[in-house]
PDB file as gemmi writes it, atoms N, CA and C in Angstrom:
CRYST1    1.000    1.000    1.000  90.00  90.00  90.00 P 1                      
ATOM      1  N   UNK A   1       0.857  -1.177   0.000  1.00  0.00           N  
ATOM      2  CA  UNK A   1       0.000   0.000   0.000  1.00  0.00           C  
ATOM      3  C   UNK A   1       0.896   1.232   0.000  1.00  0.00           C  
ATOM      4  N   UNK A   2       0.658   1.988  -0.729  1.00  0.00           N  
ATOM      5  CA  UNK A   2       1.427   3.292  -0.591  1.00  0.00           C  
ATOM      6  C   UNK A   2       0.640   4.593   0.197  1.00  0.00           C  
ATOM      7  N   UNK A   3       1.394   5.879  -0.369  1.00  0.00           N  
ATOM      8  CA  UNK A   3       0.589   7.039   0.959  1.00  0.00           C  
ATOM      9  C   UNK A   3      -0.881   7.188   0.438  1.00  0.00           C  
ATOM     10  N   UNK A   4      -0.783   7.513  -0.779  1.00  0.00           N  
ATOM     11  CA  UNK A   4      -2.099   8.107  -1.236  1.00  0.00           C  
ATOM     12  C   UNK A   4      -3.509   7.130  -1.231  1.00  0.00           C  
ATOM     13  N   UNK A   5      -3.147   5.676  -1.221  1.00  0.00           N  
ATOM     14  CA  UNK A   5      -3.819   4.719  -0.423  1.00  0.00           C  
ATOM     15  C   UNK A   5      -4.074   5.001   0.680  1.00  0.00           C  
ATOM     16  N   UNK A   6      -2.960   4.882   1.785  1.00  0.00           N  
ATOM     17  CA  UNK A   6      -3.343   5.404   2.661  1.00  0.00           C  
ATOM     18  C   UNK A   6      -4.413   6.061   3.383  1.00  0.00           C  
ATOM     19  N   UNK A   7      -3.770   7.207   2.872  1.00  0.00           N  
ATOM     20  CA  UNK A   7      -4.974   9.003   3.479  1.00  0.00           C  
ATOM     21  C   UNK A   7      -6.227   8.570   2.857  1.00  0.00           C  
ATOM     22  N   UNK A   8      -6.353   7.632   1.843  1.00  0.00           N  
ATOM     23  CA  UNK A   8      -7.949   7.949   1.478  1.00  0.00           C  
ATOM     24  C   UNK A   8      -8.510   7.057   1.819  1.00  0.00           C  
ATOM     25  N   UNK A   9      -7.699   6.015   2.217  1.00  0.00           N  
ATOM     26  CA  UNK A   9      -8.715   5.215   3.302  1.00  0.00           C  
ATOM     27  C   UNK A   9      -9.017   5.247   4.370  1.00  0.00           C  
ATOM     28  N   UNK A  10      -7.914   6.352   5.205  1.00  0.00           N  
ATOM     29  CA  UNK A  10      -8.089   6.914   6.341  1.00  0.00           C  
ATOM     30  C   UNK A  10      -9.550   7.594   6.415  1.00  0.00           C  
ATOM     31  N   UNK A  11      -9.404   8.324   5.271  1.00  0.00           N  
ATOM     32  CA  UNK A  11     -10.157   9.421   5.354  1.00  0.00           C  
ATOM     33  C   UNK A  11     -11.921   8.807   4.531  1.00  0.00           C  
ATOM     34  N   UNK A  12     -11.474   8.245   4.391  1.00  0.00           N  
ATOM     35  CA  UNK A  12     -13.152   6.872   4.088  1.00  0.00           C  
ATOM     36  C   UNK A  12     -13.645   6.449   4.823  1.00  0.00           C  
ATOM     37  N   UNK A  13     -12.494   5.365   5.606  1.00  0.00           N  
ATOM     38  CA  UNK A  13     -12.906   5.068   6.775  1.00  0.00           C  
ATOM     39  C   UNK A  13     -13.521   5.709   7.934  1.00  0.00           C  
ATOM     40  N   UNK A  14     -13.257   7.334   8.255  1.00  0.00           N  
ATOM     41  CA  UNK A  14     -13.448   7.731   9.311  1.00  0.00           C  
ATOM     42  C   UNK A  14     -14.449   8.589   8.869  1.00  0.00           C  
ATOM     43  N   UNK A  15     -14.435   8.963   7.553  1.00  0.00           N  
ATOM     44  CA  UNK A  15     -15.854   9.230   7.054  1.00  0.00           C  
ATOM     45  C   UNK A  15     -17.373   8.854   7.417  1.00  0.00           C  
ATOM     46  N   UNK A  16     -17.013   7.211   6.751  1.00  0.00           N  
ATOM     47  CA  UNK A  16     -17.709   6.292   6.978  1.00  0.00           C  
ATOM     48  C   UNK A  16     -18.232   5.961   8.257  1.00  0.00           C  
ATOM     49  N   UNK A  17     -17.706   6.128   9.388  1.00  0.00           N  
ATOM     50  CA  UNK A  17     -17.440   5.752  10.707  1.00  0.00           C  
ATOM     51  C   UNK A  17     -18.399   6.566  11.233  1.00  0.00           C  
ATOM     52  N   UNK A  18     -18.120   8.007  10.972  1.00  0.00           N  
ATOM     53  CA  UNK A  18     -18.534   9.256  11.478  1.00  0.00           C  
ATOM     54  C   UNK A  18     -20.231   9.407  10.877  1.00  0.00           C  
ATOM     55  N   UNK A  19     -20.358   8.944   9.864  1.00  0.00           N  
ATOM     56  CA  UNK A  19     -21.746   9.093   9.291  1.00  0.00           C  
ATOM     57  C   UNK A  19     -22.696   7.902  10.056  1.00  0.00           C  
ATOM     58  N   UNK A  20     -22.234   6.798  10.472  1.00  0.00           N  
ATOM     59  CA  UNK A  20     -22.530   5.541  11.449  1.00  0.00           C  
ATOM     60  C   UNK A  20     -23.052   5.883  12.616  1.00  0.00           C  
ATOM     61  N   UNK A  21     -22.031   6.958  13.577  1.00  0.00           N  
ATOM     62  CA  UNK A  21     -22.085   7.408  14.386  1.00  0.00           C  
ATOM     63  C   UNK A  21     -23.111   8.691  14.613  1.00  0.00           C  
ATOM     64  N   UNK A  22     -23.845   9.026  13.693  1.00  0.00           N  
ATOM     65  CA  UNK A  22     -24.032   9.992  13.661  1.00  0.00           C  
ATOM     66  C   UNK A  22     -25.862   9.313  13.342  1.00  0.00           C  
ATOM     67  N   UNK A  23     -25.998   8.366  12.855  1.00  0.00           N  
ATOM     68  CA  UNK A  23     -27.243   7.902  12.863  1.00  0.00           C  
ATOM     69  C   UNK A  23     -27.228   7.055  14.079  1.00  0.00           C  
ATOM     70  N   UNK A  24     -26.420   6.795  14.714  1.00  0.00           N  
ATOM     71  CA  UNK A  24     -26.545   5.828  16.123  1.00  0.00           C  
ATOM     72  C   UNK A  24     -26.228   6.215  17.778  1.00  0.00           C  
ATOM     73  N   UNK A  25     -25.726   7.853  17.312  1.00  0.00           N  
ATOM     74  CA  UNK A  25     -25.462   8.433  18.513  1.00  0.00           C  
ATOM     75  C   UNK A  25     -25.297   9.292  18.474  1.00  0.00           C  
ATOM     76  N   UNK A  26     -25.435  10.452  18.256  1.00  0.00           N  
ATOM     77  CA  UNK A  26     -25.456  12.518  18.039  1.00  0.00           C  
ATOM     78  C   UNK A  26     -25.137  13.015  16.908  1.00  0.00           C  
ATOM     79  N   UNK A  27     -25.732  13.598  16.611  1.00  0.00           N  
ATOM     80  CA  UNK A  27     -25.390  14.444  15.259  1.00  0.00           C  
ATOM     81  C   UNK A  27     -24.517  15.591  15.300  1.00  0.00           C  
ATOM     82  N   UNK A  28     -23.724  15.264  16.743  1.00  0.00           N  
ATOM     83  CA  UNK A  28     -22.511  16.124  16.941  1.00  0.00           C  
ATOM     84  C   UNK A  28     -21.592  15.491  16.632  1.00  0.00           C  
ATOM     85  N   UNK A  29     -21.350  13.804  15.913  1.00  0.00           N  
ATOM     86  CA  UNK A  29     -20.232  13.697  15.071  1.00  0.00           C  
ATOM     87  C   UNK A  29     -20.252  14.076  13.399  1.00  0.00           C  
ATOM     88  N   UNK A  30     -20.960  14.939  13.377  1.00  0.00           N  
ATOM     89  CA  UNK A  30     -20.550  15.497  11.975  1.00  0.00           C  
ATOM     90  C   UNK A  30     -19.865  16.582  12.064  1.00  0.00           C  
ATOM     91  N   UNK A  31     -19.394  16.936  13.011  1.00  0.00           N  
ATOM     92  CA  UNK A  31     -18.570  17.607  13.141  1.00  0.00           C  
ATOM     93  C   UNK A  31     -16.716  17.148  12.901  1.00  0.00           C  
ATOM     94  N   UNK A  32     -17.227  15.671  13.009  1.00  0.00           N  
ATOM     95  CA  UNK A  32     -16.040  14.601  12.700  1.00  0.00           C  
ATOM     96  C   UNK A  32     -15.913  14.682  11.175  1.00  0.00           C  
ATOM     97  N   UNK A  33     -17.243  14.393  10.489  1.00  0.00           N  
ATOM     98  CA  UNK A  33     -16.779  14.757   9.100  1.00  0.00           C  
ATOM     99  C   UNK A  33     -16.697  15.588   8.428  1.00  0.00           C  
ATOM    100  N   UNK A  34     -17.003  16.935   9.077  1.00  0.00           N  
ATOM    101  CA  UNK A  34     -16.448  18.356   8.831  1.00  0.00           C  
ATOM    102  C   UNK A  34     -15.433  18.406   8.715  1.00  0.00           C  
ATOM    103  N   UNK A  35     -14.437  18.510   9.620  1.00  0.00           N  
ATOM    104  CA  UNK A  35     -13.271  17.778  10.134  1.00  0.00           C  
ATOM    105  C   UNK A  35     -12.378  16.725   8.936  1.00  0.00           C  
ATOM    106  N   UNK A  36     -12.409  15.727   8.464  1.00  0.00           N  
ATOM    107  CA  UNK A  36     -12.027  15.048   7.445  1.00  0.00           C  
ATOM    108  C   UNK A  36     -12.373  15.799   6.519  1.00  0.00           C  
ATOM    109  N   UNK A  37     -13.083  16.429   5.591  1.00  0.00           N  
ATOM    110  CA  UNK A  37     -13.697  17.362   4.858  1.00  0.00           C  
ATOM    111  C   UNK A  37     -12.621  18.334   4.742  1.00  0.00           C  
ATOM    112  N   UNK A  38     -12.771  19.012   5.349  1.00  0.00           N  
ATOM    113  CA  UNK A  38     -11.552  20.420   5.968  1.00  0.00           C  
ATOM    114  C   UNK A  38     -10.169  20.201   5.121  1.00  0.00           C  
ATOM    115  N   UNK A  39      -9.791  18.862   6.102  1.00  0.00           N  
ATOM    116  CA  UNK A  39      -8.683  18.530   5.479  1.00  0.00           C  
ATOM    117  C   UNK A  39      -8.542  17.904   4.772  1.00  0.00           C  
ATOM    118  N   UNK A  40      -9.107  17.890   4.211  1.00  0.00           N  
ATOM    119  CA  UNK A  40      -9.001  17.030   2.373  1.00  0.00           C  
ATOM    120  C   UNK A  40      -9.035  18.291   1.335  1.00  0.00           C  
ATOM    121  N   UNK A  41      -9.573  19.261   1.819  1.00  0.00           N  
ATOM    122  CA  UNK A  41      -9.477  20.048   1.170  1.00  0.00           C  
ATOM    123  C   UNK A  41      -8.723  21.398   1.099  1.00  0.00           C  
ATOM    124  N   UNK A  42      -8.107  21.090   2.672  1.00  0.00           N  
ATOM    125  CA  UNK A  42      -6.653  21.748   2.514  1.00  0.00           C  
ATOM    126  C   UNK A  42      -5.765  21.097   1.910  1.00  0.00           C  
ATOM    127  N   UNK A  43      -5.838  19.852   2.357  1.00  0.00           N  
ATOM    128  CA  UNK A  43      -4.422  19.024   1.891  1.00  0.00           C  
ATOM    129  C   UNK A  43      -4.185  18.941   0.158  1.00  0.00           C  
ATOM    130  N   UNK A  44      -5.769  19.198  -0.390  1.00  0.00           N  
ATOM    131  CA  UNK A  44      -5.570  19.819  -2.202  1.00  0.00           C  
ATOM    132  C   UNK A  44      -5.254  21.042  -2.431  1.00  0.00           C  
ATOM    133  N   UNK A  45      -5.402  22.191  -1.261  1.00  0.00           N  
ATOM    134  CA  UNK A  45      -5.242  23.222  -2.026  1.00  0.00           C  
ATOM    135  C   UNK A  45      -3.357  23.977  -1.706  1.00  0.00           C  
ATOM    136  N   UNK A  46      -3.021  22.986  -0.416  1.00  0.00           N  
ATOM    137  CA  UNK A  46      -1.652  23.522  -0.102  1.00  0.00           C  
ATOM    138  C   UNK A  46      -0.374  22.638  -0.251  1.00  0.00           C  
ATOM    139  N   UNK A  47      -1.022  21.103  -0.269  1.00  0.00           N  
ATOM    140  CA  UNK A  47      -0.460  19.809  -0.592  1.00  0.00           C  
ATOM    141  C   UNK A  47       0.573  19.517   0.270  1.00  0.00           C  
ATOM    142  N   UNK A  48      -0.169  19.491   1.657  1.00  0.00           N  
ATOM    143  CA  UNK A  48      -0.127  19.273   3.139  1.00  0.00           C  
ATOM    144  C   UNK A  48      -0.668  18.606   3.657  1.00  0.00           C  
ATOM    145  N   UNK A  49      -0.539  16.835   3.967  1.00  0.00           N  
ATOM    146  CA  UNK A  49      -1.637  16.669   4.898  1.00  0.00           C  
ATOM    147  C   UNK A  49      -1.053  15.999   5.589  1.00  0.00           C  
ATOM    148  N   UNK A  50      -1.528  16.296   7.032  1.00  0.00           N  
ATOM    149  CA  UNK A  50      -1.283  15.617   8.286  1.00  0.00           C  
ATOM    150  C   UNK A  50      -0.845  14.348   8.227  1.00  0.00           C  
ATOM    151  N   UNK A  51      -2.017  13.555   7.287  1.00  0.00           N  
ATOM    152  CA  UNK A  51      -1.897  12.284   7.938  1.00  0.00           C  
ATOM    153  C   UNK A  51      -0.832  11.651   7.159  1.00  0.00           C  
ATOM    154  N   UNK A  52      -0.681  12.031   5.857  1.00  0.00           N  
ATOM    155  CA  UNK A  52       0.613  11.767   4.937  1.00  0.00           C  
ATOM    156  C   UNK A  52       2.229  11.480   5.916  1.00  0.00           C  
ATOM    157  N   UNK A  53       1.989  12.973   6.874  1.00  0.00           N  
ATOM    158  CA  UNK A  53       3.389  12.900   7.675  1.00  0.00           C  
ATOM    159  C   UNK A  53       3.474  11.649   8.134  1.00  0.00           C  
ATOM    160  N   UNK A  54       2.261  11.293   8.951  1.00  0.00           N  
ATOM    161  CA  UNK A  54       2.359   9.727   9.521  1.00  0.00           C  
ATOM    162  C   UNK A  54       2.295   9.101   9.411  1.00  0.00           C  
ATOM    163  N   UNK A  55       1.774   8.677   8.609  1.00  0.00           N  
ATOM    164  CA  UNK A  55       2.631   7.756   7.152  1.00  0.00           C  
ATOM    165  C   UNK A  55       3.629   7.496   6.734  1.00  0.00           C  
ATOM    166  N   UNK A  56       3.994   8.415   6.498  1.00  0.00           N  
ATOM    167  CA  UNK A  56       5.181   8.194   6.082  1.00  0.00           C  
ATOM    168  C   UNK A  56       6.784   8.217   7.460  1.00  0.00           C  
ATOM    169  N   UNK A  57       6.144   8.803   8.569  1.00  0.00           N  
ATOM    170  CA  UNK A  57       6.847   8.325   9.514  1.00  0.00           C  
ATOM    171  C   UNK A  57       6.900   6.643  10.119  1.00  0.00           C  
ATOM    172  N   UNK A  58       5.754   6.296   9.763  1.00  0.00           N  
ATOM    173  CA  UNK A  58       5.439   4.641   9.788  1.00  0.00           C  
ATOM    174  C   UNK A  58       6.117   4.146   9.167  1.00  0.00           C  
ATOM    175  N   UNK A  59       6.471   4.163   7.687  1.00  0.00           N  
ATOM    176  CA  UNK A  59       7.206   3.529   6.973  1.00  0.00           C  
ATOM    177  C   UNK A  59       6.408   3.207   5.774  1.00  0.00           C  
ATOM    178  N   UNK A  60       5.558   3.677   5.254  1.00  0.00           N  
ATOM    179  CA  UNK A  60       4.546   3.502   4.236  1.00  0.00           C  
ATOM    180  C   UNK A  60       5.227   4.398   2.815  1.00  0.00           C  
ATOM    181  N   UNK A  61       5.209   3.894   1.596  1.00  0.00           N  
ATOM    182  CA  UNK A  61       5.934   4.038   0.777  1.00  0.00           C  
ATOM    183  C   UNK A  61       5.543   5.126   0.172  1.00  0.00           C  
ATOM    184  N   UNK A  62       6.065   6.401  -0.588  1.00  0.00           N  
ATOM    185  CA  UNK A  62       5.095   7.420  -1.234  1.00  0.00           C  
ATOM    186  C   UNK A  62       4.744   6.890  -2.516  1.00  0.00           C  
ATOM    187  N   UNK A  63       3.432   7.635  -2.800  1.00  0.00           N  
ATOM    188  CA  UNK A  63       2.667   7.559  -3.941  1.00  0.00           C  
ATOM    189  C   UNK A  63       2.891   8.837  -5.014  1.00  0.00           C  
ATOM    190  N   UNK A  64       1.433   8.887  -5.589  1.00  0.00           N  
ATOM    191  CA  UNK A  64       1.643  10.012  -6.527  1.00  0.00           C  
ATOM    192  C   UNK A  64       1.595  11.723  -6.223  1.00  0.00           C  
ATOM    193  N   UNK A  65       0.277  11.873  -5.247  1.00  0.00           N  
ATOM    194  CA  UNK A  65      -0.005  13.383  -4.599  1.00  0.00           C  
ATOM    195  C   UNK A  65       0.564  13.309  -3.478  1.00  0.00           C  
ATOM    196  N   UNK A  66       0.927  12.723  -2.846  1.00  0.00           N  
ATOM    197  CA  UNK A  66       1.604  13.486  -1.331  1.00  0.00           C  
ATOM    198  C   UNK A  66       3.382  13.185  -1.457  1.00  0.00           C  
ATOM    199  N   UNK A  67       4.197  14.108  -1.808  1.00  0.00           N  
ATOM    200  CA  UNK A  67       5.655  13.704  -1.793  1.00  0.00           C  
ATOM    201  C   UNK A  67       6.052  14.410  -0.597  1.00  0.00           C  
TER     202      UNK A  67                                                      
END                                                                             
């Protein structure tokens, strides 16, 4: 798996998670996918993202958008 795998399954997953949560327990976790949102769409417009760093501090190989 490389980074850009990674972040977008991160960011699926917790998507996903957050929309779960949100029909099964407050509609104050959409604020969770605000949140993932945010930064997906910083991380396109400055080509920065958080979770890339940790990733790649893990040892996860780079891909195509996050160098």
């Amino acid at each position: 798996m490389n980074l850009d795998r990674a972040v977008l399954l991160l960011a699926g997953t917790v998507t996903l998670l957050s929309a779960l949560l949100v029909a099964l327990v407050s509609p104050w976790w959409l604020l969770l996918t605000a949140f993932v949102g945010l930064n997906l769409l910083q991380s396109s417009i400055t080509g920065f993202c958080p979770a890339a760093v940790i990733f790649r501090r893990l040892g996860v190989s780079n891909g195509c958008a996050f160098r």
